[in-house]
ZADO-1210 file (C-alpha; in nm, 4 decimals, padded with zeros to 6 digits):
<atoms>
<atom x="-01.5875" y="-00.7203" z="00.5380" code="UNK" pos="1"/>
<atom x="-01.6978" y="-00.6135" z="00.2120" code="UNK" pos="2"/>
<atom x="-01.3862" y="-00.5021" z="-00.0126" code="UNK" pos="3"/>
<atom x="-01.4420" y="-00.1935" z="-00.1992" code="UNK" pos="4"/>
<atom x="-01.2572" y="-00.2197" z="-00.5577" code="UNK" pos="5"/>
<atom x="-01.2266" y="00.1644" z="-00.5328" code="UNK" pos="6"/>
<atom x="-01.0324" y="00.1448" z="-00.1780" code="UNK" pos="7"/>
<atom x="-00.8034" y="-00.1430" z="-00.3394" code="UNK" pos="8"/>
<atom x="-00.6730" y="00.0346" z="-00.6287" code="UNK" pos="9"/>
<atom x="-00.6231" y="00.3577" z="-00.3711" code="UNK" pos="10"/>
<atom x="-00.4831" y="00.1624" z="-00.0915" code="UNK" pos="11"/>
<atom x="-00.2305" y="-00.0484" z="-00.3652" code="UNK" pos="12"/>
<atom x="-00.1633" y="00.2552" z="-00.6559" code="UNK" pos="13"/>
<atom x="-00.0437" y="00.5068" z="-00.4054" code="UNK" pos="14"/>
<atom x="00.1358" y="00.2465" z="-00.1724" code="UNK" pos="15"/>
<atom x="00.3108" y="00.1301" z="-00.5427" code="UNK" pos="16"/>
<atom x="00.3932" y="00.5504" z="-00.5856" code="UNK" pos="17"/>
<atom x="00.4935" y="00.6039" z="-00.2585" code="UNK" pos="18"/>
<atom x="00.7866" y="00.2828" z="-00.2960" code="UNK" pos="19"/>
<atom x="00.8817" y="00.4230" z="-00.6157" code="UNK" pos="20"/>
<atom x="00.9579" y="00.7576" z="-00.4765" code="UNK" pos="21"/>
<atom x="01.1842" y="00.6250" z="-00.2007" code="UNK" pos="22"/>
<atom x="01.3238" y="00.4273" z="-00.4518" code="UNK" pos="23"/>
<atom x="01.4057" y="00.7089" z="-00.6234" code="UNK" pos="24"/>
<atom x="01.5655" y="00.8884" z="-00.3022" code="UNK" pos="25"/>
<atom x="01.7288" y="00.6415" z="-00.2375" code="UNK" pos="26"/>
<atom x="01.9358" y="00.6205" z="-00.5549" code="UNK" pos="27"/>
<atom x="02.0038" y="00.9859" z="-00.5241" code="UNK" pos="28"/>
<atom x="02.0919" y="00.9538" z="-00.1723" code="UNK" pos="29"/>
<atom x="02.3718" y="00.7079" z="-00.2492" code="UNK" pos="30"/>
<atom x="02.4851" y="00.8985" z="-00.5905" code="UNK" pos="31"/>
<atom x="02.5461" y="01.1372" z="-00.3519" code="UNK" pos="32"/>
<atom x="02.7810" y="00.9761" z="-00.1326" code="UNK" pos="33"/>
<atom x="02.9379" y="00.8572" z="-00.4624" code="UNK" pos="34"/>
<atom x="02.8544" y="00.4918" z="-00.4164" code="UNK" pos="35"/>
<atom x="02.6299" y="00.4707" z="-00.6973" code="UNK" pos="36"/>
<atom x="02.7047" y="00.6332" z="-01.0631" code="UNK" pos="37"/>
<atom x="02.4611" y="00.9658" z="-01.0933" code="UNK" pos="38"/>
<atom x="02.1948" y="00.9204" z="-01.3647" code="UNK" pos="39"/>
<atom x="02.0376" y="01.1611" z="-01.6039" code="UNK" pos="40"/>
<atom x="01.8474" y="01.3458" z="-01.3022" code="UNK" pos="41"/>
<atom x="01.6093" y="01.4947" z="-01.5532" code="UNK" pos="42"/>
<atom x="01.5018" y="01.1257" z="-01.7420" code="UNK" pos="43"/>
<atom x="01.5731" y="00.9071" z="-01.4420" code="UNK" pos="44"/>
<atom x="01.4702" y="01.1684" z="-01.0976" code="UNK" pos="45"/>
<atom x="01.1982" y="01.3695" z="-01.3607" code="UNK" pos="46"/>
<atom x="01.0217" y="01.1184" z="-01.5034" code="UNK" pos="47"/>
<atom x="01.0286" y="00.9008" z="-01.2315" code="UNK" pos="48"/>
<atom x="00.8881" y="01.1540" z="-01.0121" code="UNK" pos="49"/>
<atom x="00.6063" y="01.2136" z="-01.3340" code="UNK" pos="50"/>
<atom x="00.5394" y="00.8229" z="-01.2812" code="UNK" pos="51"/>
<atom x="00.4744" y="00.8202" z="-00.9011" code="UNK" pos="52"/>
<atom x="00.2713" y="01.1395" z="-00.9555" code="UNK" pos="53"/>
<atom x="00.0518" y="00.9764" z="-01.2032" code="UNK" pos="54"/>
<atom x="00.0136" y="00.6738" z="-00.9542" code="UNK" pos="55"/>
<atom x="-00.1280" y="00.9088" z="-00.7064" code="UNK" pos="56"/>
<atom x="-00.3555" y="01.0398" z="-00.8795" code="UNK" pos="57"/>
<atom x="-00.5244" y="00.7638" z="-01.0291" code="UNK" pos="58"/>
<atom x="-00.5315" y="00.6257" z="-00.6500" code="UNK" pos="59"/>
<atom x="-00.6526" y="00.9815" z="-00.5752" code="UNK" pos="60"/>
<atom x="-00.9412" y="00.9592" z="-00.8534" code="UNK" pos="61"/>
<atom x="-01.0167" y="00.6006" z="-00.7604" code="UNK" pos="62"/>
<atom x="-01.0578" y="00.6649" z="-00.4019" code="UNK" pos="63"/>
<atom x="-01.3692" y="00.9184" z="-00.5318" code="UNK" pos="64"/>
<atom x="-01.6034" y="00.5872" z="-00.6388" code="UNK" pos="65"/>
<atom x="-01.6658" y="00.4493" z="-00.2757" code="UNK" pos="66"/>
<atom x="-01.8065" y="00.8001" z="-00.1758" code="UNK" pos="67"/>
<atom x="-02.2101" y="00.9102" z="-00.1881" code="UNK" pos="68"/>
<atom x="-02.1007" y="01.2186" z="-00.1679" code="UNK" pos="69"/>
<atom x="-01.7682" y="01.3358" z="-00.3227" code="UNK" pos="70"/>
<atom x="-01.8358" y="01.7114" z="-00.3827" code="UNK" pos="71"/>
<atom x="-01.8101" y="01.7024" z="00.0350" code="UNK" pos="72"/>
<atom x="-01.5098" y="01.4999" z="00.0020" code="UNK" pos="73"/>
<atom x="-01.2873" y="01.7756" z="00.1730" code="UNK" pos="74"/>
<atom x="-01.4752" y="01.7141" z="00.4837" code="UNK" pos="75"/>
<atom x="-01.3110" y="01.4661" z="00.5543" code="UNK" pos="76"/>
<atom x="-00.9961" y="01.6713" z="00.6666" code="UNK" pos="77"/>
<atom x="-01.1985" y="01.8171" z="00.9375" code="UNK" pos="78"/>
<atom x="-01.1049" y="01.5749" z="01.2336" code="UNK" pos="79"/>
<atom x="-00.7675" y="01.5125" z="01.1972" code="UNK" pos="80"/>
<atom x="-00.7157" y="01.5108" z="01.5619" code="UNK" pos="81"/>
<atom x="-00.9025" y="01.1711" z="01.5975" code="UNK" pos="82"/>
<atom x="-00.9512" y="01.0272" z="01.2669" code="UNK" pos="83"/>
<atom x="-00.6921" y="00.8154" z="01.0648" code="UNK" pos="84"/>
<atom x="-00.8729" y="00.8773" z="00.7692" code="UNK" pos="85"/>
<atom x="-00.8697" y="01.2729" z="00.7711" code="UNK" pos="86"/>
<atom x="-00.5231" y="01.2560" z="00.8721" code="UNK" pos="87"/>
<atom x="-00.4393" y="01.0464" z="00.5226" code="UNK" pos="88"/>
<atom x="-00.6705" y="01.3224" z="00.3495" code="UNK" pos="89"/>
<atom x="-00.4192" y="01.5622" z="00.4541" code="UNK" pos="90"/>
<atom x="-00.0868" y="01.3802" z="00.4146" code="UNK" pos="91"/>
<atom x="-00.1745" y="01.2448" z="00.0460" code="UNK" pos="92"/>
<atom x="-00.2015" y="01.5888" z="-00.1157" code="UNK" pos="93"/>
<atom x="00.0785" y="01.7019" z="00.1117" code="UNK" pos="94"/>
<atom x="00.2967" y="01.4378" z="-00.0253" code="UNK" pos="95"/>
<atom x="00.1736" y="01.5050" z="-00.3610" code="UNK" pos="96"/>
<atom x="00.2648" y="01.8470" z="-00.3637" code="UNK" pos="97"/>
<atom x="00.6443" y="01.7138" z="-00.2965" code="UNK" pos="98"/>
<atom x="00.6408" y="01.4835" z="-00.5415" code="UNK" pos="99"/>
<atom x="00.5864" y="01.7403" z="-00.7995" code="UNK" pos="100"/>
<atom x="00.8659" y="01.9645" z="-00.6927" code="UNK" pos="101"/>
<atom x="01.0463" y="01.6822" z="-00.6289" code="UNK" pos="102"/>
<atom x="01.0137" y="01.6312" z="-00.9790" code="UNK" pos="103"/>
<atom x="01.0119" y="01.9574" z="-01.1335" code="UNK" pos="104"/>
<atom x="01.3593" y="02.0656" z="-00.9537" code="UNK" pos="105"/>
<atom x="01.5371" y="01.7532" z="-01.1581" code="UNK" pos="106"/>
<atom x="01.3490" y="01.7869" z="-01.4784" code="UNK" pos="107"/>
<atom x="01.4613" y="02.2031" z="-01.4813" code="UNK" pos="108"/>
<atom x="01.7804" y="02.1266" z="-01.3404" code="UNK" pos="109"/>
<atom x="01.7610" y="02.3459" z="-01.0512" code="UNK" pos="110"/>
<atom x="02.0344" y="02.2261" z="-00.7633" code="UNK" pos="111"/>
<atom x="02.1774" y="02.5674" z="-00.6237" code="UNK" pos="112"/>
<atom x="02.3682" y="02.4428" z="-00.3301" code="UNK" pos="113"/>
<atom x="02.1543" y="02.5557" z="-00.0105" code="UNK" pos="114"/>
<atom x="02.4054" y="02.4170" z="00.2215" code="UNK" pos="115"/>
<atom x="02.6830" y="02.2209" z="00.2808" code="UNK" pos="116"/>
<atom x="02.7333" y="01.9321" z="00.4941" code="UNK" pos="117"/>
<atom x="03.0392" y="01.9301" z="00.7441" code="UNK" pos="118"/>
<atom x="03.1614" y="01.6197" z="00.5322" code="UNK" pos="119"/>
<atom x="03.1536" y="01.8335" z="00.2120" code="UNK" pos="120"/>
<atom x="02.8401" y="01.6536" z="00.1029" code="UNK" pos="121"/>
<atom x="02.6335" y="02.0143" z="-00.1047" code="UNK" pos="122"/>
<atom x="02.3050" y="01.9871" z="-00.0200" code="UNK" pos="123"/>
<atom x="02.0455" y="02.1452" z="-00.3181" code="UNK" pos="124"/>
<atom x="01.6552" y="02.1616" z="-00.3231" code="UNK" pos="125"/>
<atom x="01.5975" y="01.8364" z="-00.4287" code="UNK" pos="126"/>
<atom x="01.7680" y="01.6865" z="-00.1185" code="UNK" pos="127"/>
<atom x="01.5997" y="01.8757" z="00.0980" code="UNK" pos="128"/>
<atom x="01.2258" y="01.8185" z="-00.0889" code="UNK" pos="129"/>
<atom x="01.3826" y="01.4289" z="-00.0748" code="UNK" pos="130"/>
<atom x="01.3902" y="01.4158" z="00.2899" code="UNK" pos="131"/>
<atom x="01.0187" y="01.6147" z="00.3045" code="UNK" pos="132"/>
<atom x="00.9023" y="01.3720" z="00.0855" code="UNK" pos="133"/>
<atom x="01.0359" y="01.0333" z="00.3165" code="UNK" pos="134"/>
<atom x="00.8979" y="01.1412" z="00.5673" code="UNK" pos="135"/>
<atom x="00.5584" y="01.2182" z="00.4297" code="UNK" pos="136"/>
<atom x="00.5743" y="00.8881" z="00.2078" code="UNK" pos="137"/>
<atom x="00.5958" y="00.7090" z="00.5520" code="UNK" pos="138"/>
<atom x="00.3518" y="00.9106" z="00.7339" code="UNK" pos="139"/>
<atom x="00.1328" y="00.8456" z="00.4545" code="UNK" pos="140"/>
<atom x="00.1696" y="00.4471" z="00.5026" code="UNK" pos="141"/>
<atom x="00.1035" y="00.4602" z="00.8620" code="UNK" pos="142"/>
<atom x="-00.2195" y="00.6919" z="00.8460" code="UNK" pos="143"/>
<atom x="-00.3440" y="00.4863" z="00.5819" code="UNK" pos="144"/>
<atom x="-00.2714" y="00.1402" z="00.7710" code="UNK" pos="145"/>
<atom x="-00.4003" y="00.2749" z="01.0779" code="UNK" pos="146"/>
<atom x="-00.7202" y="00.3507" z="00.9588" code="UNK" pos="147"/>
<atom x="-00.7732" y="-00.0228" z="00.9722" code="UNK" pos="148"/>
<atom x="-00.4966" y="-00.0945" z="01.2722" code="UNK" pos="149"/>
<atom x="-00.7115" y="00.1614" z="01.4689" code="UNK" pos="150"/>
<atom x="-01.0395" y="-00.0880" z="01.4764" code="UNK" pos="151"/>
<atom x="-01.0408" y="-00.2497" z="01.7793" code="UNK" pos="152"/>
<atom x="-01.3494" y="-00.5057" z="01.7171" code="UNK" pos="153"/>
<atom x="-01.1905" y="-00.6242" z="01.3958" code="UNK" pos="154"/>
<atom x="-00.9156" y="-00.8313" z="01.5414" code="UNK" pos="155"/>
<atom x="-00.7832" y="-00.9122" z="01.1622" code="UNK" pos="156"/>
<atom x="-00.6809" y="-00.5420" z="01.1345" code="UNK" pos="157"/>
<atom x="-00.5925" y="-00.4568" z="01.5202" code="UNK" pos="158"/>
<atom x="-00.2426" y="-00.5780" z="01.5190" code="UNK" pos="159"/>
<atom x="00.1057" y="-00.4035" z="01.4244" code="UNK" pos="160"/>
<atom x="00.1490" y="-00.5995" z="01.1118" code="UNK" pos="161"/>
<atom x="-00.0733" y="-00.4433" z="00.9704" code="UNK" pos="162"/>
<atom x="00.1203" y="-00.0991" z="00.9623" code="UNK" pos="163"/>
<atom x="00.4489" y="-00.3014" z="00.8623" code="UNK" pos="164"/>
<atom x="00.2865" y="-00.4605" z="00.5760" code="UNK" pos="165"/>
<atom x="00.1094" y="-00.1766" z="00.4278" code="UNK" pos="166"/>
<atom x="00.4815" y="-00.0114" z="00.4337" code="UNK" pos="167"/>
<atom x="00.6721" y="-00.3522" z="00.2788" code="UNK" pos="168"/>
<atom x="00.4244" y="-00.4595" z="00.0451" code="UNK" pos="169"/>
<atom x="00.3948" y="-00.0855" z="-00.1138" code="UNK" pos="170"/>
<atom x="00.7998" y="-00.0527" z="-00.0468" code="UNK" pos="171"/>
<atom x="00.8804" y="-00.3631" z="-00.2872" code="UNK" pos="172"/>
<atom x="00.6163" y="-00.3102" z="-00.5232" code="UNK" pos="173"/>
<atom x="00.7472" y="00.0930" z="-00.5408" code="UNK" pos="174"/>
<atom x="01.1389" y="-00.0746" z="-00.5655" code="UNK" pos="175"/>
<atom x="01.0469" y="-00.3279" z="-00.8368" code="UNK" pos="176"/>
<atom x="00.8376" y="-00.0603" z="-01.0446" code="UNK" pos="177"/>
<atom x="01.1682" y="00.1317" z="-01.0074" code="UNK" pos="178"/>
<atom x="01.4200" y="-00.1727" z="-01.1400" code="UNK" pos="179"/>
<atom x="01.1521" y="-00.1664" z="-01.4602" code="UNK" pos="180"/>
<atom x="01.1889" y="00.2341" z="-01.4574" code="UNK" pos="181"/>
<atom x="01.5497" y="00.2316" z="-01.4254" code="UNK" pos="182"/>
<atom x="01.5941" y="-00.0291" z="-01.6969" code="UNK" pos="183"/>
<atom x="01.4509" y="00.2443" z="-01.9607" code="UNK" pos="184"/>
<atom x="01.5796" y="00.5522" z="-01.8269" code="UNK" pos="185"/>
<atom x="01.9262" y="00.4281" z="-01.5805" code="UNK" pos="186"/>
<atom x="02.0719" y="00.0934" z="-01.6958" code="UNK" pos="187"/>
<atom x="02.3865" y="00.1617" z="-01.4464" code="UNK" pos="188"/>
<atom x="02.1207" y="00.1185" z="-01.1690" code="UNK" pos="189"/>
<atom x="01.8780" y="-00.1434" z="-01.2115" code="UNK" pos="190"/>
<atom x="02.1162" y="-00.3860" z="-01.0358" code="UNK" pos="191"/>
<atom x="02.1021" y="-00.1550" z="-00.6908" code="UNK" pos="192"/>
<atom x="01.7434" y="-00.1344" z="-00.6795" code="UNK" pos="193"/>
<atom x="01.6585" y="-00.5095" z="-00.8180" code="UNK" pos="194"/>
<atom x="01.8152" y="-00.5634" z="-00.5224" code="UNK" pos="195"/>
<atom x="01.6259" y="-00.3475" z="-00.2668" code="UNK" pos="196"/>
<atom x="01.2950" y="-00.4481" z="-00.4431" code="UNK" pos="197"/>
<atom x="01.4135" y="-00.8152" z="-00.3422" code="UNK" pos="198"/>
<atom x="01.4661" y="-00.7690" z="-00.0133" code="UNK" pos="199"/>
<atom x="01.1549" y="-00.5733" z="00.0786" code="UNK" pos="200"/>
<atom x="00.9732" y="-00.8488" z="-00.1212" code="UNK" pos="201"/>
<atom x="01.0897" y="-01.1060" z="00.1197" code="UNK" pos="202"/>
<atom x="01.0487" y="-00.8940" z="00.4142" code="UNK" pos="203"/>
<atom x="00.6882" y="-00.8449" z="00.2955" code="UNK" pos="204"/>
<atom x="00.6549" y="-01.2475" z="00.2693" code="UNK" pos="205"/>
<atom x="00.7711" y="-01.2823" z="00.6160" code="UNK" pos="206"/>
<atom x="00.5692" y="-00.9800" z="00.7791" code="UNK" pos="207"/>
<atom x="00.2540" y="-01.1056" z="00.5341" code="UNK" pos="208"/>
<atom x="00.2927" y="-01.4819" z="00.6671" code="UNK" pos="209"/>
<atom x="00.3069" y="-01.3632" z="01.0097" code="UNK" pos="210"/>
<atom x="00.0056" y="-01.2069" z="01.0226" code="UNK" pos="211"/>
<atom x="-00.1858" y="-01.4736" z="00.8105" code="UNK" pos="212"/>
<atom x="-00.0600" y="-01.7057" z="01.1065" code="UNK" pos="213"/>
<atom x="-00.2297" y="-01.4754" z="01.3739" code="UNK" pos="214"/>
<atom x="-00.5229" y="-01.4126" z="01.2046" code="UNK" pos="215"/>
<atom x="-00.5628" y="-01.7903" z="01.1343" code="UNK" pos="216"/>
<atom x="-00.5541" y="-01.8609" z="01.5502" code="UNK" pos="217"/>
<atom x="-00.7724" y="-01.5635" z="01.6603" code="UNK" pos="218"/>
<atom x="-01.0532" y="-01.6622" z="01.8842" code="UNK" pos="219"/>
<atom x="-01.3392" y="-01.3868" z="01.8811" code="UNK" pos="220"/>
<atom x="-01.4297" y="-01.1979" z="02.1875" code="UNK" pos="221"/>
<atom x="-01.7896" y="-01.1799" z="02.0520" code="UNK" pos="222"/>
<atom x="-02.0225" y="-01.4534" z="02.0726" code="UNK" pos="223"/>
<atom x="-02.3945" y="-01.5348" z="01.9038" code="UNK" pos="224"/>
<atom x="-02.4839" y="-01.5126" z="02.2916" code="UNK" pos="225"/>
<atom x="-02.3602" y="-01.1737" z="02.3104" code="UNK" pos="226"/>
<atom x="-02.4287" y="-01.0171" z="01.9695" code="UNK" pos="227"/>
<atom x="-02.8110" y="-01.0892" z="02.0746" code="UNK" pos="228"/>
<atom x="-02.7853" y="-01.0616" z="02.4779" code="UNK" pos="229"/>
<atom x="-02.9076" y="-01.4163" z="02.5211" code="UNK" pos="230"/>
<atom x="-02.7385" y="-01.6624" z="02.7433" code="UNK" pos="231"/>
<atom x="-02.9048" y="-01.9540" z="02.5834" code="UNK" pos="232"/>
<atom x="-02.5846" y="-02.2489" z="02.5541" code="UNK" pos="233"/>
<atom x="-02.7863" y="-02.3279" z="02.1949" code="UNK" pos="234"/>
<atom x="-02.8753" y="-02.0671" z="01.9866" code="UNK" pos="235"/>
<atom x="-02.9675" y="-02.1240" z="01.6170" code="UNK" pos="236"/>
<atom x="-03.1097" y="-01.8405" z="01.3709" code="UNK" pos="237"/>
<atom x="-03.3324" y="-01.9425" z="01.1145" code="UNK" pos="238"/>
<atom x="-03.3735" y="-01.6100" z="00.9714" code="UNK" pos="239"/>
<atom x="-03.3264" y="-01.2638" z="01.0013" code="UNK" pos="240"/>
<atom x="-03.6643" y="-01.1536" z="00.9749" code="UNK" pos="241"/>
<atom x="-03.6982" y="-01.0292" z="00.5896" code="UNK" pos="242"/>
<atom x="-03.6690" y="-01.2066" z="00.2262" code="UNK" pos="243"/>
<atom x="-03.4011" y="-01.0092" z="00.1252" code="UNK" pos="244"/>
<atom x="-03.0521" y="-00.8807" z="00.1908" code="UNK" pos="245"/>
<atom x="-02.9866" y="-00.5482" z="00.3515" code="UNK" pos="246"/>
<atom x="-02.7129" y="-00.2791" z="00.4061" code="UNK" pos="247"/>
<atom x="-02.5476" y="-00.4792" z="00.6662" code="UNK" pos="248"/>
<atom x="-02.5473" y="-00.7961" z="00.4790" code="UNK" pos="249"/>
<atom x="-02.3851" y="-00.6074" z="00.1647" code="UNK" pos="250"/>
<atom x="-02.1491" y="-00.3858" z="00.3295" code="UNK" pos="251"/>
<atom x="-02.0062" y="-00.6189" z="00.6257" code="UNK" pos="252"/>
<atom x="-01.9880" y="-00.9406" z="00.4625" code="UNK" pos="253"/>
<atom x="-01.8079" y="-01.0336" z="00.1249" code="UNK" pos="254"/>
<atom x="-02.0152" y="-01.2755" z="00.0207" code="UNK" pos="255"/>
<atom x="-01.7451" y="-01.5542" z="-00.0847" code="UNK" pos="256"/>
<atom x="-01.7305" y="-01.9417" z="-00.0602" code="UNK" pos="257"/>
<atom x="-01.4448" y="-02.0744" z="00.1768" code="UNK" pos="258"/>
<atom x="-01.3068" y="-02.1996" z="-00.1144" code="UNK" pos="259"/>
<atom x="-01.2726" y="-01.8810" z="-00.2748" code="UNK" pos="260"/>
<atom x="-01.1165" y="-01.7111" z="-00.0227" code="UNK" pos="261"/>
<atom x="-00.8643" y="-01.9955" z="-00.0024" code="UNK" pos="262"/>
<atom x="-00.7687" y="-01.9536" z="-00.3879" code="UNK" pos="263"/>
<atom x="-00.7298" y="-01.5645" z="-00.3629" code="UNK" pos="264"/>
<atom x="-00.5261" y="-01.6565" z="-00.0520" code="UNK" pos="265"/>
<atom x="-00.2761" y="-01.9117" z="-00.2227" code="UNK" pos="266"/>
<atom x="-00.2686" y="-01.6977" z="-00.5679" code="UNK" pos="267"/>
<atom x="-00.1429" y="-01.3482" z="-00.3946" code="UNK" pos="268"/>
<atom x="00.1309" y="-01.5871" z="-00.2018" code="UNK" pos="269"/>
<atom x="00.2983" y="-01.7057" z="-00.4554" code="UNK" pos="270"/>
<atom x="00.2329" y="-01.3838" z="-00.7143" code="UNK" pos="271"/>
<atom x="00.3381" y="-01.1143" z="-00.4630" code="UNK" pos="272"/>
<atom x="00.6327" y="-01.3143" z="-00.3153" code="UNK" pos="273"/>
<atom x="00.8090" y="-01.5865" z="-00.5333" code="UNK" pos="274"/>
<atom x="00.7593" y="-01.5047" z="-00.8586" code="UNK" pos="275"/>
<atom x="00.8208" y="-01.1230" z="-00.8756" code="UNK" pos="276"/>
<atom x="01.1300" y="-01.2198" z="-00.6915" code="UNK" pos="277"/>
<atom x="01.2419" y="-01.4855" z="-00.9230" code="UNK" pos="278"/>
<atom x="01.2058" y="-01.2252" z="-01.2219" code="UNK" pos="279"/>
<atom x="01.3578" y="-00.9369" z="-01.0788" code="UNK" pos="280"/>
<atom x="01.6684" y="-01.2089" z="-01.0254" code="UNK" pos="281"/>
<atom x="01.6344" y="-01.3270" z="-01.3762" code="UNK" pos="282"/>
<atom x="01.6004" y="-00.9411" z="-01.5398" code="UNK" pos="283"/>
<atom x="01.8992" y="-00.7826" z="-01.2925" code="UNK" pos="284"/>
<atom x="02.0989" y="-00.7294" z="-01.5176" code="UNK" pos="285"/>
<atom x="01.8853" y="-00.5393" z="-01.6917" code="UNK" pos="286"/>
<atom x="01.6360" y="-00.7746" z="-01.8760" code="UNK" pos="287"/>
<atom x="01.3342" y="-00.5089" z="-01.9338" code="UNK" pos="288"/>
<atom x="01.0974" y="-00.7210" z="-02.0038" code="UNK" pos="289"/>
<atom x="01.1760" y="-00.9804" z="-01.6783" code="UNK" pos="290"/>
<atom x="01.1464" y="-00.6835" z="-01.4614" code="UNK" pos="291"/>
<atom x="00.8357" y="-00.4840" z="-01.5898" code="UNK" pos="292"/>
<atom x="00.6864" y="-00.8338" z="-01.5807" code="UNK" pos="293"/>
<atom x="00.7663" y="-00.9148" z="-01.1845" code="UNK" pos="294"/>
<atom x="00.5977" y="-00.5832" z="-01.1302" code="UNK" pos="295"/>
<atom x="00.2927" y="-00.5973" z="-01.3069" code="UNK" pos="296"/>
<atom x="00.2881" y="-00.9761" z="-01.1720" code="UNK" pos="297"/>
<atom x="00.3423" y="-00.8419" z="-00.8317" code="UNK" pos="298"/>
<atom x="00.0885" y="-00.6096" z="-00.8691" code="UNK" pos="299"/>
<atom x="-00.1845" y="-00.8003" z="-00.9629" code="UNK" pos="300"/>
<atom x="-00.1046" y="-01.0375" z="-00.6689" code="UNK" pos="301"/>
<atom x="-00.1373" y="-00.7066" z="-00.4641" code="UNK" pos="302"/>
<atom x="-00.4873" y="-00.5985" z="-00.5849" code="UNK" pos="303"/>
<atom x="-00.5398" y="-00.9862" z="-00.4467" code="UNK" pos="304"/>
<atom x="-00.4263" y="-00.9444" z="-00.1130" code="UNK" pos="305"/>
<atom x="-00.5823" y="-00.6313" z="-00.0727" code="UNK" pos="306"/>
<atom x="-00.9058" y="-00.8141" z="-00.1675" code="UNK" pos="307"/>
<atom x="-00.8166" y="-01.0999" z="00.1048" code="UNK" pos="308"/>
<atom x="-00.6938" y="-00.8486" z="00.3727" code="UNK" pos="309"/>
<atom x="-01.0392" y="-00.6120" z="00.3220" code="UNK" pos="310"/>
<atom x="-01.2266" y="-00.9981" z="00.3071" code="UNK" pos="311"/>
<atom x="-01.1056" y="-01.1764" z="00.5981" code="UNK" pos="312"/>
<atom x="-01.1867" y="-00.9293" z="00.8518" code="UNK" pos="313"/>
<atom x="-01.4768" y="-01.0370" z="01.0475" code="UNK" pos="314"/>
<atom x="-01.7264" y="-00.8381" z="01.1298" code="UNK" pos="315"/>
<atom x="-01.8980" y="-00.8791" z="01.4710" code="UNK" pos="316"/>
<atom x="-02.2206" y="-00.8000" z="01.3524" code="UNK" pos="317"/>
<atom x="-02.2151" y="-01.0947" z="01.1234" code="UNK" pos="318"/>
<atom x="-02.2985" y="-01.3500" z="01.4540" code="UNK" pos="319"/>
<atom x="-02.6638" y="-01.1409" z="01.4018" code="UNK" pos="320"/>
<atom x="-02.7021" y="-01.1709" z="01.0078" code="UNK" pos="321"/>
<atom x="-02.5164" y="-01.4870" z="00.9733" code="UNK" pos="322"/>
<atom x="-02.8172" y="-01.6599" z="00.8236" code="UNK" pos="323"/>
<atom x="-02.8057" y="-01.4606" z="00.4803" code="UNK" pos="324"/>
<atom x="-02.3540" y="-01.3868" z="00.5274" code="UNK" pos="325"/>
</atoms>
């Protein structure tokens, strides 16, 4: 396939926001339970909140370039009982929304205790738009994975991994943009989440590796025989019939050397996986510099394997235009 820059920096800035607001849950989950020290909830929960909100948006905005048509955008939302895609158009401003008074609630200090759990444990407004917000931020990573998961005739994509890596790879990329966060805003703990965004980071690298190793031994169901309903044992196309390229030789096909796509492949390996994690060990505790750098390294080795995961899939319609793709 043909990766779309635009779906990239969507698919990777709001998986990056939706890490770094469970990261942030997270640390106020276990404050909570008094095994981590609470942090200034209006620099640490506020801003941090501000941060994954900006995230969105820009994914949000981004998303907007790959569309003829955005003024009929909010179509889209129409078929959410069949389509992946209009079920993410509804989630993402859903989990926006959260994120905001997520946010606000910490930044104006608002925790009237709502309830009380039979432990003792008070539960205010932020705890309860916490939870909202989980479960959205997961719903979110599954509609958007299965958009691609859903395609049956792109074997790359049709596989479970896919759904576990869209969630790990935008989980430790959200945890180690929260180590960097912390590191400015909530010294006390960039060790805890350093930690996380390590573990998710090799959890990516073993989910990411496994499906590189399935993709690599995939046999296609489609054939030149079939794609043209010839049963010839020998069939060789010289052309396909104009000069030029066309729609489906743009938009199916990404138009890289094997080489390339072998470079791309070995680049986001090593800067999504090894290095980010050697850095966030280096900067735990509390090197600001070590850890902004193993996200922003991480994150450029993410806008790579978006590129490779978007590239690899093989179209079946390339067996008929393989002459120009």
């Amino acid at each position: 396939m043909h990766p779309a820059f635009s779906v990239i920096f969507l698919t990777t800035l709001i998986g990056a926001a939706q890490g770094l607001f469970l990261a942030l849950f997270t640390a106020q989950s276990y404050a909570a339970f008094k095994l981590l020290p609470q942090p200034d909830a209006h620099a640490f929960y506020g801003q941090g909140s501000l941060l994954a909100l900006v995230l969105l948006i820009a994914g949000l905005g981004a998303s907007f370039f790959h569309l003829g048509h955005p003024e009929r955008a909010w179509r889209a939302a129409t078929k959410w009982r069949t389509s992946w895609l209009s079920r993410e158009v509804i989630v993402l401003p859903a989990f926006m929304g959260v994120v905001f008074l997520y946010g606000l609630a910490h930044w104006l200090g608002w925790h009237p205790v709502m309830m009380t759990l039979p432990g003792g444990l008070p539960v205010d407004p932020s705890a309860i738009l916490g939870v909202a917000g989980t479960l959205l931020a997961f719903a979110l990573f599954v509609c958007t994975a299965m958009i691609y998961a859903s395609l049956k005739f792109l074997a790359e994509w049709h596989s479970p991994l896919t759904v576990i890596n869209y969630i790990l790879l935008g989980g430790a990329s959200g945890f180690s943009l929260a180590a960097a966060f912390a590191a400015y805003t909530a010294p006390e703990l960039v060790s805890f989440l350093t930690g996380w965004a390590i573990i998710i980071t090799l959890l990516g690298l073993v989910g990411r590796a496994a499906s590189l190793y399935r993709n690599a031994r995939l046999k296609p169901k489609s054939t030149l025989q079939t794609a043209i309903g010839i049963k010839h044992p020998r069939i060789v196309q010289k052309t396909q019939g104009f000069m030029g390229g066309s729609f489906n030789t743009r938009e199916f096909f990404h138009g890289s050397s094997v080489g390339v796509l072998r470079a791309i492949k070995w680049f986001f390996l090593v800067a999504v996986f090894p290095m980010p994690v050697v850095l966030l060990a280096s900067g735990m505790q509390g090197a600001t510099i070590l850890l902004a750098a193993a996200f922003l390294v991480q994150y450029a080795g993410l806008l790579a394997e978006r590129w490779y995961f978007f590239a690899q899939a093989n179209h079946p319609q390339n067996l008929y235009y393989q002459s120009i793709a």
